[in-house]
C-alpha positions as CSV (number, residue, x, y, z in Angstrom):
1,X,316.4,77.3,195.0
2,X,313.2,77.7,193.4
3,X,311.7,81.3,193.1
4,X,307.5,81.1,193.2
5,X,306.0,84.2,191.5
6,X,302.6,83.8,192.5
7,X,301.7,87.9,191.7
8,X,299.8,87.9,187.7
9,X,299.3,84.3,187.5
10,X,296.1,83.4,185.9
11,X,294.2,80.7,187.7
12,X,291.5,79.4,185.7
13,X,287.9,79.0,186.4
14,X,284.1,79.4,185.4
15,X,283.0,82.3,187.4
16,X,281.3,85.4,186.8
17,X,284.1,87.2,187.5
18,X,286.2,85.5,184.8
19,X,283.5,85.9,182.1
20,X,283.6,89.9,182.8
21,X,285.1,91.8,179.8
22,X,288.6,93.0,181.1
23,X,288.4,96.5,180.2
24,X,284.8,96.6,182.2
25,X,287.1,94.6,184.9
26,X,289.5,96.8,185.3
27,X,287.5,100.3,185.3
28,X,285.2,98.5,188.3
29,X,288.8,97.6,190.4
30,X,290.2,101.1,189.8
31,X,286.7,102.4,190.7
32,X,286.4,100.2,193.8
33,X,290.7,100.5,194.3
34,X,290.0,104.4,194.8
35,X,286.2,103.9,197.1
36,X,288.8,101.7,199.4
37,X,291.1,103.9,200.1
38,X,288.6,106.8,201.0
39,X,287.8,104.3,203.5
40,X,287.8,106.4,207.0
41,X,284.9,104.6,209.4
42,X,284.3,101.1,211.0
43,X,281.3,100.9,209.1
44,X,282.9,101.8,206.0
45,X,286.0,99.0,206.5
46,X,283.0,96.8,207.4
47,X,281.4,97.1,204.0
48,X,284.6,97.4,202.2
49,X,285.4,94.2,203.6
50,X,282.2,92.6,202.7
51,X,282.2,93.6,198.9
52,X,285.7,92.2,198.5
53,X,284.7,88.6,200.3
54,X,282.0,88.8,197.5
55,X,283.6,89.2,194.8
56,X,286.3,86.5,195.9
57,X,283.5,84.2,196.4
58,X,281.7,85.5,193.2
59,X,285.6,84.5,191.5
60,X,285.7,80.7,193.0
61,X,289.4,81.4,193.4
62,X,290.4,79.8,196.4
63,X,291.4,81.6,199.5
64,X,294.7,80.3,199.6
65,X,295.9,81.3,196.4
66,X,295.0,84.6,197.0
67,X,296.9,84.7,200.2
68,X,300.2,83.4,198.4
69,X,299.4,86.1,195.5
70,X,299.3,88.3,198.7
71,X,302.1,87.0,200.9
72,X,305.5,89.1,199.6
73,X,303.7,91.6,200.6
74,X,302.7,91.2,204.3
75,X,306.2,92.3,205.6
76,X,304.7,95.6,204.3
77,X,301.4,95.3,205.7
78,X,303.5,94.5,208.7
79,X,306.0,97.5,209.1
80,X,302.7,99.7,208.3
81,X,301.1,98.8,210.5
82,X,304.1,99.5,213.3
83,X,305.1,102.6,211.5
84,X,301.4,104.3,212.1
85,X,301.3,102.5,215.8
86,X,304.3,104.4,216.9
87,X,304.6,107.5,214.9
88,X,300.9,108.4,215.3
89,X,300.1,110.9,218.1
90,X,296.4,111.7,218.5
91,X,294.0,110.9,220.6
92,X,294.7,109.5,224.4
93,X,298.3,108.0,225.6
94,X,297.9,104.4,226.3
95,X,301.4,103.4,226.6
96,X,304.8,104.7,226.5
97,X,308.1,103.8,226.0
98,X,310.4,106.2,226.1
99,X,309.8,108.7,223.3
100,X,307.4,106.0,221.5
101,X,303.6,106.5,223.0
102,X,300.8,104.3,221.6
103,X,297.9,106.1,220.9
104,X,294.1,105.7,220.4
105,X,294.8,107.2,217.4
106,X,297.6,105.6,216.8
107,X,295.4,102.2,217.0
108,X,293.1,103.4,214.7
109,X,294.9,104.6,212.2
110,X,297.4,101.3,212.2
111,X,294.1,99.1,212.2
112,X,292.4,101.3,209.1
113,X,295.2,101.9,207.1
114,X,296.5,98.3,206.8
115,X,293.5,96.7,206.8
116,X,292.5,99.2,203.6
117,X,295.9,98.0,202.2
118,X,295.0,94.5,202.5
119,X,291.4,95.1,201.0
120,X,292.8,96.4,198.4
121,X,295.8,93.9,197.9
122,X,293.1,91.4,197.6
123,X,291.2,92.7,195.5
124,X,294.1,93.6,192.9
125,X,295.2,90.2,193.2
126,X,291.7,89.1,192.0
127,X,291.8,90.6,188.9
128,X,294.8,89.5,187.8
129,X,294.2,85.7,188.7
130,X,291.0,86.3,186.7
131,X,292.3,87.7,183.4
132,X,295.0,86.8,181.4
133,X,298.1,88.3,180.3
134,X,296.2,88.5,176.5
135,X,292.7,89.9,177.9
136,X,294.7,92.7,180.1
137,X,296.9,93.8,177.2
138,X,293.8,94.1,174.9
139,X,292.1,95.6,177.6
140,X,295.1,98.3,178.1
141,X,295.1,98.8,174.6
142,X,291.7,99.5,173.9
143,X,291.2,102.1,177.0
144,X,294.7,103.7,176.4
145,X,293.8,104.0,173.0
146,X,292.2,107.8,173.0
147,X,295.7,108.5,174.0
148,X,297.1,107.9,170.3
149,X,294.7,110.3,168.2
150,X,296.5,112.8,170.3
151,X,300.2,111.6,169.5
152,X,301.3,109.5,172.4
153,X,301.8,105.9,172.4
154,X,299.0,104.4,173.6
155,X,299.8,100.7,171.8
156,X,303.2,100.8,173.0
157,X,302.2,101.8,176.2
158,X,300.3,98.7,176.0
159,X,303.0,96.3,174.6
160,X,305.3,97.2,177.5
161,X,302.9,96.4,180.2
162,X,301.5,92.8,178.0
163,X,305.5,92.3,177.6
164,X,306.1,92.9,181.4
165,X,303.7,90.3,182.5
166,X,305.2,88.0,180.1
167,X,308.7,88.4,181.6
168,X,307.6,87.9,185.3
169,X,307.9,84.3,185.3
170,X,310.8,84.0,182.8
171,X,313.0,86.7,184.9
172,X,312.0,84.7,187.8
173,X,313.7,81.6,186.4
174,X,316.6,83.3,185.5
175,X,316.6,84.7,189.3
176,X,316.5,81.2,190.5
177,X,319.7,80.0,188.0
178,X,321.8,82.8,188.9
179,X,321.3,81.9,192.9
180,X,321.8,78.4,192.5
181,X,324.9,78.8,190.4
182,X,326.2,81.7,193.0
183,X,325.5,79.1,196.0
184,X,327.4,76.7,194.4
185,X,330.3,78.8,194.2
186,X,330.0,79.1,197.8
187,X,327.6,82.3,198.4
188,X,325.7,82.4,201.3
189,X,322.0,84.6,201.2
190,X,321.4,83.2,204.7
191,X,324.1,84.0,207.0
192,X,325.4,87.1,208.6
193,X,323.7,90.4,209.0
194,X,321.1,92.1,207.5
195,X,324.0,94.2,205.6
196,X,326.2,91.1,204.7
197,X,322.9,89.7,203.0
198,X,322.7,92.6,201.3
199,X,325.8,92.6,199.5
200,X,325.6,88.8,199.1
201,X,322.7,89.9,196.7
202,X,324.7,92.4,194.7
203,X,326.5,89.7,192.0
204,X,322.9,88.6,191.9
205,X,321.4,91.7,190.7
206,X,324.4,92.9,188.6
207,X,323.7,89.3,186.8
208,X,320.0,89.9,186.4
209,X,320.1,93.1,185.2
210,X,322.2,91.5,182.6
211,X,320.4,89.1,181.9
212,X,317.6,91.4,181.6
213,X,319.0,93.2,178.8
214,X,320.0,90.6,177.1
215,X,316.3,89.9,177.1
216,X,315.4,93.0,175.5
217,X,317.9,93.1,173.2
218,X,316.5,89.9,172.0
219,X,313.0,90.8,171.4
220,X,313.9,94.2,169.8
221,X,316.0,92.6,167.0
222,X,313.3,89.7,166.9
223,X,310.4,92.9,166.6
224,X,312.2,94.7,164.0
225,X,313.4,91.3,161.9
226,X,309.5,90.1,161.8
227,X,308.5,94.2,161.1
228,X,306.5,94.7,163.7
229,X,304.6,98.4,163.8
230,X,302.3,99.1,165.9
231,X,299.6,102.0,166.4
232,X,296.2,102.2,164.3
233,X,295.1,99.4,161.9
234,X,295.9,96.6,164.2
235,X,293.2,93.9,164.9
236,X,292.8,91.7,167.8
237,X,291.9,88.0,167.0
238,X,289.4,88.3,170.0
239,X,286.9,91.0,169.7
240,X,286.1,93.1,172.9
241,X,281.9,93.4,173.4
242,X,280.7,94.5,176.4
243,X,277.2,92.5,177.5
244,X,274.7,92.5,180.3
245,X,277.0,91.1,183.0
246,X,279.4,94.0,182.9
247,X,276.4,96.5,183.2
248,X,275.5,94.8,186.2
249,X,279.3,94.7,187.5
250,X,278.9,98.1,187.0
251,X,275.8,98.7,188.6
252,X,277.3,96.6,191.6
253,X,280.4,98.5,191.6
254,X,278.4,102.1,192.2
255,X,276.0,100.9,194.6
256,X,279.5,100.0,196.8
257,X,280.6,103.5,196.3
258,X,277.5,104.9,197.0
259,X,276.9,102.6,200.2
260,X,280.5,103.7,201.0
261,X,279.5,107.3,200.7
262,X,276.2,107.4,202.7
263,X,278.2,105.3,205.5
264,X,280.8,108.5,205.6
């Protein structure tokens, strides 16, 4: 039983998009992350829409990667969706059944909400299969580093999320083992009820957790044994400069926002 972790994989490519510096990267996502949820119009969702077809295009990632990046997450897109349908009240009654009612405005707002979701699902998942783990841990570094000349640990802060990325696929594995050697010893993960699967899973997780710090215990001892301090005076073997192509991913970036906001 093989476990595919799609999310944070790095797909390689020449594209714009690839060649953007990641901390300029990341500040035009959050920027765009936060214009897409403020979506609230048609018009709006329509240009939403269109600015994150471009930049997938712009990316040359194909389509169906993204979607499996996507995919473990369209059970949530799904209940969502229903959740807003049903529980939604404005506007004129539709439909009824019972004490659920569909609504205009329960239409609208299951339509706007998920498909914001999904905008900005996609979009997420385009930055990380653009940029490596390294590039997004220097990038994290460098923008959380204002946070250390005030006493918190911005490089740490850093390490853990460069270290987390770096686990994904190993924990994965280790998920896959723990299933295969627990269906061997006759578990079932696909039979019964939704509560029977349930506990079917707990040995699973009991083991993982386990497993997990094991992990850490690991890479502490193997930190401290090579003397690893982090903080100021640390170089990175790839020097961040920002150039003309991030100023104009930047320039892009407002003139969505600002399209956004004259469309509201």
């Amino acid at each position: 039983m093989a476990l595919r972790i799609e999310i944070g994989q790095y797909y390689a490519a020449d594209s714009p998009v690839h060649a953007l510096d990641a901390r300029a990267k990341l500040l035009c996502a959050l920027a765009a992350l936060v214009a897409i949820f403020c979506v609230s119009g048609a018009a709006q969702l329509v240009a939403a829409a269109a600015f994150t077809f471009a930049v997938l295009v712009a990316s040359r990632v194909p389509g169906g990667r993204v979607l499996a990046a996507v995919r473990p997450l369209v059970v949530f897109l799904a209940v969502l969706s229903l959740f807003n349908l049903f529980f939604v009240q404005s506007g004129d009654v539709l439909a009824s059944l019972g004490p659920l009612a569909i609504t205009t405005g329960g239409i609208r707002a299951a339509v706007l909400y998920t498909a914001r979701f999904a905008l900005a699902l996609v979009l997420g998942s385009l930055v990380l299969l653009t940029t490596t783990p390294t590039q997004l841990a220097d990038a994290f570094d460098s923008l959380l580093s204002p946070l250390s000349r005030v006493g918190l640990p911005g490089h740490e802060i850093a390490m853990v999320f460069a270290l987390m990325l770096r686990f994904v696929p190993t924990i994965a594995d280790e998920a896959s083992a723990i299933m295969d050697a627990q269906a061997l010893r006759g578990g079932a993960f696909d039979e019964g009820g939704p509560v029977r699967r349930i506990r079917s899973l707990v040995p699973v997780v009991v083991a993982l957790l386990a497993s997990g710090l094991r992990h850490a215990d690991g890479l502490a001892r193997a930190l401290d044994a090579r003397c690893y301090e982090g903080g100021a005076g640390r170089t990175h073997y790839h020097e961040q400069r920002l150039t003309r192509r991030d100023l104009i991913a930047a320039a892009l970036t407002t003139t969505f926002i600002l399209a956004l906001i004259l469309l509201g």
